[in-house]
C-alpha positions in Angstrom: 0.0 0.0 0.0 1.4 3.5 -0.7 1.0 6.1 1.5 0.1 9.7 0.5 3.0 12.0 -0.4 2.4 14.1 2.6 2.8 10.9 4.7 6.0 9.8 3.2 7.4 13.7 3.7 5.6 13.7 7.4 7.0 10.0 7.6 11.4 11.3 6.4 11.0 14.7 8.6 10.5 12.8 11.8 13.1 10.2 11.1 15.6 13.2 9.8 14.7 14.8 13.1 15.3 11.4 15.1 18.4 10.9 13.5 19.9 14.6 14.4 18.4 14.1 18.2 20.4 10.8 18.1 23.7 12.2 16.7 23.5 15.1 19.0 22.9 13.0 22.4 26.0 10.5 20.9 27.9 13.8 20.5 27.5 14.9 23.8 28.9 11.6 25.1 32.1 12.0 23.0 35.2 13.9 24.6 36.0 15.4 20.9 32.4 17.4 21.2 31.8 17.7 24.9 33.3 20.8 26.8 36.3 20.3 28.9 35.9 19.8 32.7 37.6 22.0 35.3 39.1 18.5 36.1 40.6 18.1 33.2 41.2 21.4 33.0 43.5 21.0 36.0 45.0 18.0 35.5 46.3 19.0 31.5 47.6 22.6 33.2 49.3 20.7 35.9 50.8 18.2 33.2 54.4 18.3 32.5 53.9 19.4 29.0 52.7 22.5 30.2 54.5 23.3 32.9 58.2 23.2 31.0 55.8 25.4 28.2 55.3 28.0 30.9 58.6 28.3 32.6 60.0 28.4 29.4 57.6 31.7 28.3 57.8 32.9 32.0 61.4 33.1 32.2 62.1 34.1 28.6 59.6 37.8 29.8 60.9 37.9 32.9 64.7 38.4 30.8 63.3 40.7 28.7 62.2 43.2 32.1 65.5 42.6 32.8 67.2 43.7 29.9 65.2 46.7 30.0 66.4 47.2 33.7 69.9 46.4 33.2 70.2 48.3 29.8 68.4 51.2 29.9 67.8 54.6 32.0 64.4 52.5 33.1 64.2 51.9 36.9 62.3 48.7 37.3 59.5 49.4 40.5 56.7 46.8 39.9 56.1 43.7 37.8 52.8 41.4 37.4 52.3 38.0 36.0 49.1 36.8 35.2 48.4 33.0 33.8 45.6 31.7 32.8 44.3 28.3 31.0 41.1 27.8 30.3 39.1 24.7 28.9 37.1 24.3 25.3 33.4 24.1 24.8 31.6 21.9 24.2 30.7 21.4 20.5 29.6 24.5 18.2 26.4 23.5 16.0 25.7 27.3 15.0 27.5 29.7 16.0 30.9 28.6 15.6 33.4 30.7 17.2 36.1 28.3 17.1 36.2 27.3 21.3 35.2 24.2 20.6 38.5 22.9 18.7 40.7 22.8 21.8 40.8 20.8 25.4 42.9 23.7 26.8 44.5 26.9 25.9 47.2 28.8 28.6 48.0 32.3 28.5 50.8 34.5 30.6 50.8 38.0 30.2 53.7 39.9 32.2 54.0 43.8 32.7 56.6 45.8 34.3 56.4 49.3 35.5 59.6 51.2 35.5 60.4 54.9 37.2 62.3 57.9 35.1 62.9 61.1 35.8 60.1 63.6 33.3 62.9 66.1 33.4 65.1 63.6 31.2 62.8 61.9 29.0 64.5 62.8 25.9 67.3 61.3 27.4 65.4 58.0 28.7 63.8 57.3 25.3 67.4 57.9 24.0 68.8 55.1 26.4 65.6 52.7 25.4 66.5 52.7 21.6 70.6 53.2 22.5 69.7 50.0 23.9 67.6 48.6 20.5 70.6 49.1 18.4 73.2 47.3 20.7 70.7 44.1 20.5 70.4 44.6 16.8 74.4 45.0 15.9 74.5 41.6 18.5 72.0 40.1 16.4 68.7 41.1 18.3 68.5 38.3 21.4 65.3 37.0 21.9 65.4 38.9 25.8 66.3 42.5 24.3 64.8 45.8 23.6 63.3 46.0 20.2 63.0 49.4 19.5 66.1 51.4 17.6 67.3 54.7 16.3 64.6 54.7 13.3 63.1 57.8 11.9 60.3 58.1 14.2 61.8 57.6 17.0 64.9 59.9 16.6 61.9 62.3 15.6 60.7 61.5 19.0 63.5 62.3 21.0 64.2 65.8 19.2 60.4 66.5 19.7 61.3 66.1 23.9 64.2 67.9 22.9 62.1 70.9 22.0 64.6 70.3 18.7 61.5 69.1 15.9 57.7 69.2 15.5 55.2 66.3 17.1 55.9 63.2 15.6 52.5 62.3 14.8 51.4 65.3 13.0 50.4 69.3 14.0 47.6 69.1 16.4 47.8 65.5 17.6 48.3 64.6 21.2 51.4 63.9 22.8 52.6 60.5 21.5 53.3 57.9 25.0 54.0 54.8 23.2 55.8 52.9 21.1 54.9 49.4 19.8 56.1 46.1 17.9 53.8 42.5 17.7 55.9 41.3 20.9 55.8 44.3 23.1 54.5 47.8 24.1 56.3 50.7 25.9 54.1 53.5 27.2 54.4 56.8 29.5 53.0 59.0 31.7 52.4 62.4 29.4 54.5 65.4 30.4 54.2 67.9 27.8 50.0 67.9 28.0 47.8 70.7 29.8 46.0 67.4 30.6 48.2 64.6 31.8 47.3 61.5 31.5 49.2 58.6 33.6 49.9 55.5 33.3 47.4 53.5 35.2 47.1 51.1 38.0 47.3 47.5 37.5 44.0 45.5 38.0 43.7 44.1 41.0 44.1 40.1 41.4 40.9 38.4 41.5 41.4 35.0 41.2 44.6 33.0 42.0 44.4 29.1 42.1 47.6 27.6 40.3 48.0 26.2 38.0 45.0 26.7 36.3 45.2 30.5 37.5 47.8 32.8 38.6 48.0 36.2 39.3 51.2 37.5 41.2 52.6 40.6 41.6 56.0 41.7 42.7 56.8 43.5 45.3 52.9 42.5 46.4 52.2 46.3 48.3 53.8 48.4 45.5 51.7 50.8 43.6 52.2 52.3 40.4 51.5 55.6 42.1 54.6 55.2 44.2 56.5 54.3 42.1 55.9 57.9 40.2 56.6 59.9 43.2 59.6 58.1 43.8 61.5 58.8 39.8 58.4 61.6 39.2 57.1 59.5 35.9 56.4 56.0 34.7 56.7 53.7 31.9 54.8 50.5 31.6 55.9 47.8 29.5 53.4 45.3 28.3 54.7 42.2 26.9 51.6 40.2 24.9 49.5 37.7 25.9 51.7 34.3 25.0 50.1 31.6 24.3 52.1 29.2 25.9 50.2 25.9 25.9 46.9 24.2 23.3 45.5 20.9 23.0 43.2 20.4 20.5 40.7 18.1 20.5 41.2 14.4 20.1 45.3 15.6 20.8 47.8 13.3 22.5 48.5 16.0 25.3 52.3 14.1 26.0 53.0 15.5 22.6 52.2 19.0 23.2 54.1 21.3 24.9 
């Protein structure tokens, strides 16, 4: 007996929509599609994979606040470290943004505040890219300052010189930073009617290693006395590394 077309359509939508309800509850079951637990979470940050991955990044920022310390006019008065991993989602039907591909992604982020003297900072920003071009003529280590004698920046140093125009252009604000894709130096403005400061860091809200850490060294130092000790401050921001991913259905004693 054949059944009406409508059936047979009524009949195939249902068992379509059975078969997605199916896939979708077998899905859920499956470690490739489910989201990651803070268990697992835990245990893969607490791994040995990861932990070489972040002392490695941890110590290779940490040189680089030291090389700005040790080769610069900079005056190192605060730095703060703050790690993070975090576990995937559970499988993206829809809207895909792309969470669902890992187990576990780990992120360090470390910024150092330094003191100068606003009275000198031609000379400072001098030091800073002296500094640059004795990394580059030694082949630019990996733990060095970046930034060099290039056009701009001599143009910045005569413009604290009172010796050239802004930088930027007539009628821009003061610049207070400089940048590559590793690393940004700012400063507190001191040519503006209206200053603006470098600011605070955020205060540590969460702290549970390994999955979380937020430390900050010396613990009671403030960014505001740390400018009326030197009079000004720079603050040097050094990415957000990602240090440590497993993707999904990834062996996580090859990562790392």
């Amino acid at each position: 007996m054949r059944l009406p077309g409508s059936a047979v359509r009524t009949s195939g939508g249902r068992s379509a929509a059975a078969a997605l309800l199916l896939a979708l509850s077998v899905s859920a079951c499956s470690s490739e599609y489910r989201a990651t637990s803070p268990e697992e979470v835990r245990e893969l940050a607490n791994g040995a994979p990861a932990r070489k991955a972040r002392q490695e990044v941890e110590a290779h920022l940490r040189a680089v606040v030291r090389a700005y310390d040790k080769e610069t006019p900079l005056a190192l008065g605060l730095v703060t470290v703050n790690d993070t991993c975090v576990g995937g989602g559970e499988k993206e039907w829809f809207f895909q943004t792309g969470d669902d591909q890992y187990r576990i992604r780990c992120h360090l982020h470390v910024t150092a505040w330094f003191g100068a003297d606003p009275a000198r900072i031609a000379d400072v920003l001098d030091g800073v890219f002296t500094a640059g071009d004795r990394a580059a003529s030694a082949g630019a280590p990996a733990a060095s300052v970046p930034f060099g004698h290039g056009d701009h920046h001599r143009r910045l140093v005569d413009y604290y010189r009172d010796r050239g125009p802004n930088p930027t252009g007539p009628d821009t604000p003061e610049p207070a930073q400089i940048s590559d894709p590793s690393q940004t130096l700012s400063w507190d403005t001191v040519r503006s009617s209206a200053r603006t400061p470098v600011e605070e860091p955020e205060a540590c809200v969460d702290d549970g290693p390994p999955v979380t850490r937020c430390l900050r060294e010396p613990p009671s130092t403030t960014v505001a006395e740390v400018r009326a000790r030197h009079g000004m401050v720079f603050r040097l921001d050094l990415g957000n590394a990602e240090y440590y991913k497993v993707s999904k259905g990834e062996d996580p004693a090859r990562t790392g």
